[in-house]
C-alpha positions, 0 to 999 in steps of 0.5 A: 340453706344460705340465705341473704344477708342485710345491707352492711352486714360484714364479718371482717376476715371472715370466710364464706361457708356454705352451708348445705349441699344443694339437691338434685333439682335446686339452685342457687342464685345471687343478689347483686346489691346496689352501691357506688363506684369503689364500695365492695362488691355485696353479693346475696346467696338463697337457695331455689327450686329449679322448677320453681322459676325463680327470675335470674340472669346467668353469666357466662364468662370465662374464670381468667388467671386463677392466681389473680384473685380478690374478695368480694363479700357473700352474705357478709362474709369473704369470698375469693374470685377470679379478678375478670368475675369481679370485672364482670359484677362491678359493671354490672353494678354500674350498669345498673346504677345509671339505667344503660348499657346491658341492664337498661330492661331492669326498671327498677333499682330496688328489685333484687338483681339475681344472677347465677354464677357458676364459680359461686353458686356451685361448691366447687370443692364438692365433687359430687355437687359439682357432678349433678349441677354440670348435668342440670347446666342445661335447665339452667340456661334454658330456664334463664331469663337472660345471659350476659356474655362477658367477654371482659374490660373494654379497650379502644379496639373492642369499642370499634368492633362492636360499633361495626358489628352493631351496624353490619348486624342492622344492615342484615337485619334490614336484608332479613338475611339473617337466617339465609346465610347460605343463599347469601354465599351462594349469590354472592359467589354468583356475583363473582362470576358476572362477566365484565366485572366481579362483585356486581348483582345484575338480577333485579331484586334477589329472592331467597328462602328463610330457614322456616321455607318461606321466601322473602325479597330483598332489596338489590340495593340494599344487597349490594350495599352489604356485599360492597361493606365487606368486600371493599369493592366500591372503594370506601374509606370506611373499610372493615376495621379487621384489626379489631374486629380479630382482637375481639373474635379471638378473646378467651371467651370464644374459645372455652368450650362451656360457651357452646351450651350456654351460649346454646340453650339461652333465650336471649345473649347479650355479648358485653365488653366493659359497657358496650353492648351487642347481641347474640343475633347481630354477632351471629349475623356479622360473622357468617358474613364475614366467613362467607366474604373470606371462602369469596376472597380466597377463591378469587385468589386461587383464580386471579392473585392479583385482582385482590386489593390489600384489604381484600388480602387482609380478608384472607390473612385473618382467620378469626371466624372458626370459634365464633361461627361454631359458637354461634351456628349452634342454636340454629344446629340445636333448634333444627337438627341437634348434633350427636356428641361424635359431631360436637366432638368434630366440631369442637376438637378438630384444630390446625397443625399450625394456628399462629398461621391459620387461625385458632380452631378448637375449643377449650377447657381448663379441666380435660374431663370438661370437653366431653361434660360441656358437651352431653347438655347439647348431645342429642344421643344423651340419653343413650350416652347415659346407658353406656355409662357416659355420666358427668362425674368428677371423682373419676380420672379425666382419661376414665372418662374419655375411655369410657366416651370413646368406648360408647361411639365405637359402640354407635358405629363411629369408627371414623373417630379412631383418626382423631388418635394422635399423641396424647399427653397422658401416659395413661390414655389408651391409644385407641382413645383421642386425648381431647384435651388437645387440638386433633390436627390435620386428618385426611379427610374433612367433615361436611356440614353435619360433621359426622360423614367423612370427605372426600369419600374413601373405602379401604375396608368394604368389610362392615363391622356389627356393634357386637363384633366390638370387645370392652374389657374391664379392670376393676371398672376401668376400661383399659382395652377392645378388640376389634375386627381387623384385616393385619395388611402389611409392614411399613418397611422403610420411612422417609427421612429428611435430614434438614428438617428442622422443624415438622409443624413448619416449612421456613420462608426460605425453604418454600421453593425447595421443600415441596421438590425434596419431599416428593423426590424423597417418596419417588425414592422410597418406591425404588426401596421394594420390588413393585411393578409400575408399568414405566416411570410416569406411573412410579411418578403417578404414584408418588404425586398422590401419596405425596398430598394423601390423594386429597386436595382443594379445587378451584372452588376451595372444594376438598376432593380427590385428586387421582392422576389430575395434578400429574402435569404439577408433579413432572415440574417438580420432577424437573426442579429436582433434576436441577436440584440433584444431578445425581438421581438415579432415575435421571435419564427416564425422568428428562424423556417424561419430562420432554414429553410433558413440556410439549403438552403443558405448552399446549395446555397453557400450563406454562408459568401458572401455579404449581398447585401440587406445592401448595398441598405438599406444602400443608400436607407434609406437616407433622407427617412422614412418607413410608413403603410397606413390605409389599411396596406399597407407598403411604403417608402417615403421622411423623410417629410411625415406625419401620416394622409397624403394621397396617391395618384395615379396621372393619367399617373404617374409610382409611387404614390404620398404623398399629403398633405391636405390644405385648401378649399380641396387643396392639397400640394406634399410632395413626390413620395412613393413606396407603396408594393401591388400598383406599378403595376396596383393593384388598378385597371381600376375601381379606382376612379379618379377625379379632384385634386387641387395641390398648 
């Protein structure tokens, strides 16, 4: 057993050695000595029984650049840490030394200071150590007495942000709002709506319900004060410092994804920035506010552009809140109704095609294994999990595990995680299997709020699939295919091709006026390709308009639906651009009589000179993607990856259909979910013909 050694104790050039492997229910804990300024960091180590309760606080902090390193002495001897974990313990140890800051509840400085640090208190060149302390992680963060969030040096914009989360987190705390996000929300979009001027509350003292079912009043003044500090309304000078506040939000720390668990299971977090100091509650109550007054921001924009101020637009330009609210929305989620692993996989993978501009969303990990080890500690299907043989175990292949993990919720039902398949960057991945490790981008439907149930809402295959019905086969202990039941639909034809497209994950600035123009007449084209009968052009037009976005787009209230035949006025716009465009389409007489005919109705309808919203979706929509026509001349949109002479198929129990690729031995690989037009509802019918199909 490491014990600790006595002040001033070291062995020059010597290295740490532990000494014995920890079992199954113990831990080991490090005692910060106290000493001045430059002196080195002198850490103590003992070994504990978990169940003992030995008092400690738990750091979580991110390990930083693994090639910038120093020593710091453990029990006399050199250990070599990442420089951010030395950061950390040196202002702790001032923190201490001077009764502020994050240590001003230790009273006494002589008392042993312990704290578990992952990167010591686990050998991390024990692989079978380190297996069993990631599954007893849980315990050890629940059983902490507090955890110290550190999310690195301090400099001038972290001091601000946290000066201006500490005041907005005490507004929230007055208001008692803050576990009443969503009523929140919900008044203050109501308040936008007030005739006569946008942002004021005409309701005398609002009434909301806390998460307990108790309801509460709060001042209408008060409220008001807290919608006008956000929103900019009343004309401050003393405006959100945004800036900052993003430089903060977007620090390493609220990305790794171990963060979610300890962040999680803690009784009390105090979130520490060199030595200033702000809690968990506080940045949990300013960010859900912020994220509120960004859905308010955004959907005046979709009504009225101009209403908005600069500041009100920097709202909007900034997309900082993902992680964070992820991050700290999850011991409400822990504590009320956990999540499934399906859901916390959602909820931690799913990215954007293009962060620069949206925002950062998925969470990371150093080890690709980790996002699904970092996860099982909050997965409320754990136990279940374990009996599919989804255990932390670092001796096996990261893509073992998530072969294994993928097997297991197909297994639950959740054949809707078969859209999260995109490129992987394993050759070694079963197609059928997400690559985890990466951000999973753009899918055609969104989750709501339990991240499981898909929306908007549709139903390709009405054939349902039994958890027997699904085939692991094994090699040698590894998965390495299933076989599931599936309906092998159709052929995918011809793809569309754009011959200046330079770039997929992007549309440049000045092809955004053109681009939406080309990419619709490139699928209008594609119906021509094979024999299909529309019944006149405006339904060819129809048809073009909703594969061209998949059928999905926002409504006036940021709101995901489908859209159907509803932006038919937007698609004959662009249809007539295009004539300008190309004076040589084939289409071109019977496209100007459609278009005479709806200039008359826009006219009436007072569409003239609004917003094309159609382009804005196009705009989004066709990123990473490509249009294509099946043999059967249906058309369809689909990943960029995808193939003349791929097939289509509907998977049993899936919303949307598939693009699988044909291999060897009738063995097929998953390229990618697809929208196809005149199959997402059922079409195809209860007497498809569905039989067993091998995915590798």
């Amino acid at each position: 057993m490491e014990t600790s050694s006595s002040p001033g104790q070291h062995l020059k050039g010597a290295s740490f050695q532990y000494l014995d492997s920890l079992g199954d229910q113990h831990l080991r804990l490090l005692d910060l000595k106290l000493n001045h300024g430059d002196d080195p960091i002198r850490l103590g180590i003992r070994t504990y029984r978990i169940d003992d309760h030995p008092p400690y606080i738990a750091l979580s902090y991110t390990w930083g650049d693994p090639n910038d390193t120093v020593p710091v002495f453990c029990n006399g001897r050199n250990i070599v840490v990442t420089r951010n974990l030395k950061d950390a313990l040196w202002q702790f140890r001032e923190d201490r030394r001077r009764s502020v800051g994050a240590m001003s509840s230790i009273k006494c400085h002589s008392q042993p200071l312990y704290f578990w640090i992952d990167a010591i208190c686990i050998n991390q060149t024990n692989n079978k150590e380190k297996s069993f302390q990631v599954g007893l992680m849980a315990k050890i963060y629940q059983r902490a007495h507090q955890v110290f969030a550190w999310l690195g040096p301090a400099d001038k914009s972290s001091d601000s942000a946290i000066r201006c989360i500490n005041t907005i987190g005490k507004m929230v705390e007055e208001c008692r709002m803050k576990n009443a996000f969503e009523n929140c929300l919900k008044t203050w979009q109501d308040m936008e709506c007030v005739p006569g001027g946008s942002g004021r509350l005409v309701s005398v003292d609002p009434v909301f319900q806390d998460i307990d079912g108790s309801i509460f009043t709060v001042s209408r003044k008060a409220f008001q004060d807290l919608f006008d500090v956000f929103s900019g309304q009343s004309n401050q000078s003393d405006l959100l410092p945004i800036a900052e506040l993003k430089e903060f939000f977007t620090r390493s720390w609220w990305a790794r994804v171990w963060i979610l668990q300890e962040i999680t299971l803690s009784r009390d977090t105090h979130v520490i920035c060199g030595a200033q100091t702000v809690t968990r509650y506080r940045c949990d109550a300013f960010i859900h506010m912020y994220a509120a007054m960004w859905i308010i921001m955004s959907t005046r924009r979709r009504r009225d552009q101009g209403s908005l101020s600069l500041y009100q637009h920097d709202i909007i330009r900034h997309l900082f809140h993902h992680r964070p609210t992820i991050m700290l929305s999850m011991p409400r989620i822990y504590h009320g109704n956990r999540f499934p692993l399906a859901a916390l996989l959602r909820a931690t993978c799913v990215g954007t095609i293009n962060p620069n501009r949206h925002g950062p969303h998925n969470l990371e990990s150093t080890k690709p294994e980790d996002k699904i080890f970092a996860l099982l500690g909050l997965a409320a299907d754990r136990e279940e999990l374990e009996y599919l043989g989804v255990v932390p175990n670092y001796d096996v292949p990261y893509e073992q595990t998530y072969a294994t993990t993928m097997a297991a919720l197909l297994q639950q039902g959740h054949i809707s995680m078969l859209s999260m398949c995109q490129a992987s960057m394993s050759p070694n991945l079963p197609s059928w299997v997400p690559d985890w490790s990466l951000s999973v981008t753009d899918m055609l439907q969104d989750i709501r709020e339990d991240h499981i149930t898909s929306y908007p809402e549709f139903s390709a295959s009405r054939h349902w699939t039994h958890q027997d019905s699904i085939k692991i086969y094994n090699e040698d202990g590894v998965i390495t295919r299933i076989s599931m039941e599936a309906c092998l639909y159709d052929d995918i034809y011809q793809v569309g091709h754009f011959a200046n497209r330079t770039n997929s994950k992007e549309v440049p600035l000045s092809q955004t006026y053109q681009w939406p123009v080309e990419w619709l007449l490139e699928i209008l084209r594609l119906s021509y390709c094979r024999r299909k009968d529309y019944k006149g052009f405006h339904n060819r037009l129809r048809a073009s308009g909703r594969t061209s976005i998949g059928d999905v787009g926002f409504n006036q209230n940021g709101e995901l639906e489908r859209v159907g035949n509803a932006w038919f006025a937007d698609a004959v716009i662009l249809l007539e651009d295009g004539l300008h465009l190309n004076r040589k389409l084939p289409y071109r007489r019977v496209a100007q009589q459609l278009i005479k005919g709806e200039a008359r109705n826009r006219k009436v309808m007072g569409r003239i000179g609004k917003e094309v919203q159609l382009a804005s979706e196009i705009m989004g929509k066709s990123l990473g993607r490509l249009p294509f026509v099946t043999q059967k001349g249906h058309l369809g949109l689909s990943s960029e990856r995808i193939l003349q002479g791929d097939r289509i198929a509907i998977i049993a129990g899936s919303q949307v259909p598939f693009v699988l690729r044909p291999r060897d031995k009738g063995q097929f690989s998953v390229v990618s979910e697809a929208y196809v037009d005149g199959i997402m509802d059922g079409e195809i019918g209860e007497t498809a013909e569905y039989g067993d199909v091998t995915l590798v």
